[in-house]
C-alpha positions as CSV (number, residue, x, y, z in Angstrom):
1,X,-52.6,-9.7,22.1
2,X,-54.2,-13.3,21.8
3,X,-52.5,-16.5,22.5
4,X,-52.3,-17.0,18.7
5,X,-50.8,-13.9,18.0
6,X,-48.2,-14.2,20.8
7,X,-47.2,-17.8,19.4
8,X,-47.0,-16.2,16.0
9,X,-44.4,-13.1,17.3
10,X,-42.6,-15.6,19.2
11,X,-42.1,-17.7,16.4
12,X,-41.1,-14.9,14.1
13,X,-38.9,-13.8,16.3
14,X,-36.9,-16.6,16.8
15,X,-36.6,-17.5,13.5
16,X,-35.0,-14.0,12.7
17,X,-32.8,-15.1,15.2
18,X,-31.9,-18.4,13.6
19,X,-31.4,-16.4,10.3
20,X,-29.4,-14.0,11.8
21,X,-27.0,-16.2,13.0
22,X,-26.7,-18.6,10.4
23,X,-25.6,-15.2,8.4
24,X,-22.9,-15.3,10.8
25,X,-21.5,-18.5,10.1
26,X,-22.0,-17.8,6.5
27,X,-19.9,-15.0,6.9
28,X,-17.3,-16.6,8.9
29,X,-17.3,-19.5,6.9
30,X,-16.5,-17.2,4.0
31,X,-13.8,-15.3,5.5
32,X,-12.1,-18.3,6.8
33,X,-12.7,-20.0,3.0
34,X,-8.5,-19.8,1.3
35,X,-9.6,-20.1,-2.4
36,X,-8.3,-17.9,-5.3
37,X,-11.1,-15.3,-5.3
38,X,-9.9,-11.7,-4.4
39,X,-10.3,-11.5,-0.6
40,X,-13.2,-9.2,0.9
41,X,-13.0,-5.8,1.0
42,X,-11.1,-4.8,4.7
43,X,-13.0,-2.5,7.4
44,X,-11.7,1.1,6.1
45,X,-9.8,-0.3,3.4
46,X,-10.4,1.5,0.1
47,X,-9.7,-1.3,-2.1
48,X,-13.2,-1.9,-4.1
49,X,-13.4,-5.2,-6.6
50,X,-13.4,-3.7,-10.2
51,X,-12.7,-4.7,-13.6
52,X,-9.8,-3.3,-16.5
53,X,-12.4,-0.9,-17.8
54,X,-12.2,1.4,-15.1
55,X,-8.2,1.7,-16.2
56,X,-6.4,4.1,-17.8
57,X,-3.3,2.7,-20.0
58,X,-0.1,4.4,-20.7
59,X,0.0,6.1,-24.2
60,X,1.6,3.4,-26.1
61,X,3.7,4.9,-29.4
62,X,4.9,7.4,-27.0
63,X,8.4,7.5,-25.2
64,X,9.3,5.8,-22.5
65,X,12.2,5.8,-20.0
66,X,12.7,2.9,-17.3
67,X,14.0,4.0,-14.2
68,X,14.4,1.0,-11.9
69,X,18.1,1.6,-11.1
70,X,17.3,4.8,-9.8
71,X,15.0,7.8,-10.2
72,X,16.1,10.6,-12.4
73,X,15.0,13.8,-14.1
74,X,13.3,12.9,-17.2
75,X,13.8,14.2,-20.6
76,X,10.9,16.3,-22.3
77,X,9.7,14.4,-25.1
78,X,9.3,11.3,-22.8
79,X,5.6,10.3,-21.4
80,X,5.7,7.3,-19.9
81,X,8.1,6.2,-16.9
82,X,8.6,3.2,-15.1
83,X,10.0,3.1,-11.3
84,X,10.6,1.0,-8.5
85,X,7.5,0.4,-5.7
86,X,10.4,2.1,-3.2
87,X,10.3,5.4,-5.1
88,X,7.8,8.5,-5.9
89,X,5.8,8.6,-9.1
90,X,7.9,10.8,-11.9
91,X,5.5,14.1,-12.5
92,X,3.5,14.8,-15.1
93,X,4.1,11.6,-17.4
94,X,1.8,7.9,-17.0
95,X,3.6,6.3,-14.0
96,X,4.1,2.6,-13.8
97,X,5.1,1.3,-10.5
98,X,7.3,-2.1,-10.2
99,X,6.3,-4.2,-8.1
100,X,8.4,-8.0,-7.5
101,X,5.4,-10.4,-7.0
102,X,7.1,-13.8,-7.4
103,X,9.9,-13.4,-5.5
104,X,11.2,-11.8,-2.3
105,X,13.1,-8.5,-2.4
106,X,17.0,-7.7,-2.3
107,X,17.3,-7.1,1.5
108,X,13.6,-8.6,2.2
109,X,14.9,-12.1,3.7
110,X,12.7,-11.1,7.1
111,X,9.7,-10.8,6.0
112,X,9.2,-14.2,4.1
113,X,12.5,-16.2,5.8
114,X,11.9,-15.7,9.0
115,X,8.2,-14.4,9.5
116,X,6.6,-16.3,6.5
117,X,9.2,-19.5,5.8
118,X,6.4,-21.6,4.7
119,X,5.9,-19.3,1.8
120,X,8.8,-19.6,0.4
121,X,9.6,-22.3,-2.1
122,X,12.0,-25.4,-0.7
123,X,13.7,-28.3,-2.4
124,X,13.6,-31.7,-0.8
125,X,16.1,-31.1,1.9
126,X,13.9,-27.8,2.8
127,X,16.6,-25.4,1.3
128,X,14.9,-22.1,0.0
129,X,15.2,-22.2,-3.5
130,X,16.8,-18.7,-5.3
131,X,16.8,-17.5,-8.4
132,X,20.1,-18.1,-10.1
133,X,20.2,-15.0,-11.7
134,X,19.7,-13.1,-8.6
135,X,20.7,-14.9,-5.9
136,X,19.1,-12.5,-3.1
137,X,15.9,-12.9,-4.2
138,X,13.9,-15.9,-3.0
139,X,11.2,-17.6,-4.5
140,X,7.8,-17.9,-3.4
141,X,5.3,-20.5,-3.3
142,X,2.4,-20.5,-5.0
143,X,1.6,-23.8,-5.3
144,X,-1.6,-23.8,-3.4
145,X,-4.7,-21.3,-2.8
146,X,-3.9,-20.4,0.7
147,X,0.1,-19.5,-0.2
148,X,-1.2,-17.5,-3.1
149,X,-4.0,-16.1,-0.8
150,X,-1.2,-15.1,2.1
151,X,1.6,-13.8,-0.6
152,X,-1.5,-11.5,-2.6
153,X,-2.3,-10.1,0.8
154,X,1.5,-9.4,1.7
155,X,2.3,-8.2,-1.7
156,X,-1.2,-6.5,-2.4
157,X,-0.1,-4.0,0.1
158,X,2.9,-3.1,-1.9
159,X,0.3,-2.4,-4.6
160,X,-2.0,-0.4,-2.7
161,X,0.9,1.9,-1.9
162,X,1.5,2.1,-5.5
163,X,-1.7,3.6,-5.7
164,X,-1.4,5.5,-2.2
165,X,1.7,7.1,-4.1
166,X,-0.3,8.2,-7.5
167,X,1.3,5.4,-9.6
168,X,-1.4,4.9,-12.6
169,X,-0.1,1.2,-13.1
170,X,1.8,-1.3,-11.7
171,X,3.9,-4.2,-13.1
172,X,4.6,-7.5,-11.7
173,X,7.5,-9.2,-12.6
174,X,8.6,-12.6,-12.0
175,X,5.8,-14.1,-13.4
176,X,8.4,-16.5,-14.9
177,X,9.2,-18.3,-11.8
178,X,7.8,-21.4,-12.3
179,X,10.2,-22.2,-15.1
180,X,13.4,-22.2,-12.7
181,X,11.4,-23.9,-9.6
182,X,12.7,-27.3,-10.2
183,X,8.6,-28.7,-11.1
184,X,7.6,-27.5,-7.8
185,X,5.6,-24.3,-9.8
186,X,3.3,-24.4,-12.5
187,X,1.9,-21.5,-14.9
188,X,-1.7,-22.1,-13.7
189,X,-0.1,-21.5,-10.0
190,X,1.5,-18.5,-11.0
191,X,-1.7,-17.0,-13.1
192,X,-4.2,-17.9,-10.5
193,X,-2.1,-15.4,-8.4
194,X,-1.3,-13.2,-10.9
195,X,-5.4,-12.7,-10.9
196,X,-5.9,-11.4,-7.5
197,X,-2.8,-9.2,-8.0
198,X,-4.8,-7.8,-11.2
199,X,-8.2,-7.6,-8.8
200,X,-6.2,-5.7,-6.4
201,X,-4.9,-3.1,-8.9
202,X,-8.2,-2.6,-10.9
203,X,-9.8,-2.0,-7.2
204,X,-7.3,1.3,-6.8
205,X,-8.1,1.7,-10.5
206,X,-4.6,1.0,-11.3
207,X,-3.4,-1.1,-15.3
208,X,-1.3,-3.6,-14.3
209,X,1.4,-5.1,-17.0
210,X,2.7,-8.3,-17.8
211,X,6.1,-8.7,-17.6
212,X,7.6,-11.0,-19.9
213,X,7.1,-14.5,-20.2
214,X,5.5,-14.6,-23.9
215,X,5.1,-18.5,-23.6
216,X,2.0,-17.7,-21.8
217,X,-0.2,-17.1,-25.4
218,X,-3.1,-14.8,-24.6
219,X,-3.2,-16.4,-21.1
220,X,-1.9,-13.7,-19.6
221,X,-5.2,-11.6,-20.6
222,X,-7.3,-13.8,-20.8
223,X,-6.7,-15.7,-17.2
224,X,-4.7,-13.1,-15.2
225,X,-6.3,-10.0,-16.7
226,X,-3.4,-7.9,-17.4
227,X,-4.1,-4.5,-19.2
228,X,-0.9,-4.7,-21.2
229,X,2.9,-6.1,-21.1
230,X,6.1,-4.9,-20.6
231,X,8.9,-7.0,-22.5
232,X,12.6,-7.4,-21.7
233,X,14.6,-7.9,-25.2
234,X,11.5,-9.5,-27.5
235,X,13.3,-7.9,-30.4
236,X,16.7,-9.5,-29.4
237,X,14.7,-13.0,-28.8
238,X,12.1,-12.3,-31.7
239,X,9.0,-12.8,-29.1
240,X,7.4,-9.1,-30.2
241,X,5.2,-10.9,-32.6
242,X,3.9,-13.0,-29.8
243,X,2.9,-9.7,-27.0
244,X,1.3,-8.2,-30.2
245,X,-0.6,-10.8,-30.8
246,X,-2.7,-10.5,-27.3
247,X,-2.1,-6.8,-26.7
248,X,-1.7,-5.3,-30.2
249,X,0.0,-1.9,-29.5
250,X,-0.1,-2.4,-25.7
251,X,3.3,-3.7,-25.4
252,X,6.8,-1.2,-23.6
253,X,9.9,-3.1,-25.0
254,X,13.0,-2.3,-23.8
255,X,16.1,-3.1,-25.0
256,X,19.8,-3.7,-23.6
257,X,23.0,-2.8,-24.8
258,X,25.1,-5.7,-23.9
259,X,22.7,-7.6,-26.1
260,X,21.4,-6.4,-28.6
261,X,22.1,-8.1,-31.8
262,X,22.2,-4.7,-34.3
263,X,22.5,-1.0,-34.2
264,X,19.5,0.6,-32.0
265,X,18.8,2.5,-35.1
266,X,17.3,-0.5,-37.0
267,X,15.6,-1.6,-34.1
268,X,13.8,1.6,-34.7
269,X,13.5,1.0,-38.6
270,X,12.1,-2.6,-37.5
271,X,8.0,-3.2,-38.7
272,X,8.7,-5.8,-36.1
273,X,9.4,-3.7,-32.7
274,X,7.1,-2.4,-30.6
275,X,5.5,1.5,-31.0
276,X,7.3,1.9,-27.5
277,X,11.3,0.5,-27.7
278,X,13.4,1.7,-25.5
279,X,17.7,1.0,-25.0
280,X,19.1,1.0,-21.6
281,X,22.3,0.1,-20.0
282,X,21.6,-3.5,-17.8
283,X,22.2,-2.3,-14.2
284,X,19.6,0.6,-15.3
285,X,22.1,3.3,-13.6
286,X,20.9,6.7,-12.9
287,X,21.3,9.2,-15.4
288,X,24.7,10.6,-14.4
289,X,26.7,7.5,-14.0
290,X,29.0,6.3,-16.5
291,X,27.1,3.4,-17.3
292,X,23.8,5.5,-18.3
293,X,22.5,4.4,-21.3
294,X,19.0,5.9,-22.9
295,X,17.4,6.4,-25.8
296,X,14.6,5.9,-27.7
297,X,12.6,5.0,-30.7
């Protein structure tokens, strides 16, 4: 080899070196980057990035039955059954999987209290700040990319268990939470999370559902990607009009019977209720208990 030549492969080899390593601190720089893009696939992991069209949704117009009380045998003539992330999958129906994705579970204070404080939300005085309604459940802090980042990671693996399970959706409830966190929340801190929970369930080819919260417009699709929605009471709060609006027929309803304001049967006769209406009893009791209320359109 000439002196040329050597100067040549000496050069070229150092700078593959250079590029090399500043691939490195690309990628460390990347990984060490909090923003609101879905987080980098992990070694192993068999989470992929994908979009709503590799989904399948539930058969809308068909009945459902909403089990989140406890999991029971389901009737025959039903197709489409919700139950909680802590339970298996009902057989043979579309199984949505409920996930709590704004807020901390019943019983869950260690994880986020103790191991994760800063994630939860605080007043002034640093008091965690609960939902009224339920006052075991905390609320959590998505007030800045690297919260949501940290809570997507923590509740993304409740998702991927969902899948892991043979759940074909999820639902993520509590999207509401920024209208009982004292200003502290806001929807585009909520929806920006919402987003990487809906990246995490198209990448186990899970739908994932929007539950409630029908001041968001077409936001909810258009921002957070959901596939569909799942409503508490639109008929009893005349918000069914505003979920059909952005998902047409994709919309579950269900109904409760301390509330509702006529007869179940003309809920049924309504043009205005969803295809898929549903009447429960509140606490959602198992079928068995005295409380057990079900029926459906």
């Amino acid at each position: 080899m000439s002196d040329m030549q050597a100067r040549i492969s000496t050069a070229l080899a150092a700078g593959a070196a250079t590029i090399a390593i500043l691939g490195l601190l690309a990628a460390c720089t990347a990984d060490a980057r909090e923003d609101d893009q879905a987080s980098p696939t992990p070694t192993g992991s068999t989470y992929l990035v994908a979009t709503s069209d590799t989904v399948t949704l539930p058969p809308f117009g068909e009945p459902a039955d909403y089990q989140l009380g406890g999991s029971y045998d389901i009737d025959a003539d039903v197709k489409i059954v919700t139950r909680d992330s802590t339970s298996e999958p009902a057989e043979g129906v579309y199984s949505i999987c409920y996930v709590n994705g704004f807020q901390s579970q019943p019983g869950d204070d260690e994880r986020w209290v103790v191991d994760n404080p800063d994630l939860v939300l605080r007043d002034d005085d640093g008091t965690a700040i609960i939902d009224p309604n339920w006052p075991d459940e905390f609320i959590l802090d998505t007030s800045t990319p690297e919260k949501r980042q940290r809570i997507s990671r923590m509740i993304g693996a409740s998702i991927e268990a969902c899948a892991d399970q043979g759940f074909d959706a999820v639902e993520i409830d509590n999207l509401d939470t920024y209208s009982r966190s004292e200003g502290r929340l806001s929807i585009d801190d909520n929806l920006a999370l919402a987003k990487l929970f809906a990246d995490r369930a198209h990448g186990r080819a899970m739908a994932i559902g929007q539950k409630n919260s029908a001041e968001l417009g077409d936001r909810g699709r258009s921002a957070a990607n959901f596939d569909f929605a799942v409503t508490e009471e639109c008929f009893r709060f005349e918000e069914c009009g505003a979920y059909a609006d952005v998902y047409g027929t994709a919309v579950i309803d269900i109904e409760y019977t301390d509330d509702l304001p006529v007869p179940f049967d003309e809920v049924c006769a309504s043009d205005d209720r969803p295809a898929t209406t549903i009447l429960r009893d509140r606490d959602l009791v198992a079928k068995g208990e005295p409380e057990h209320v079900f029926e459906h359109c």
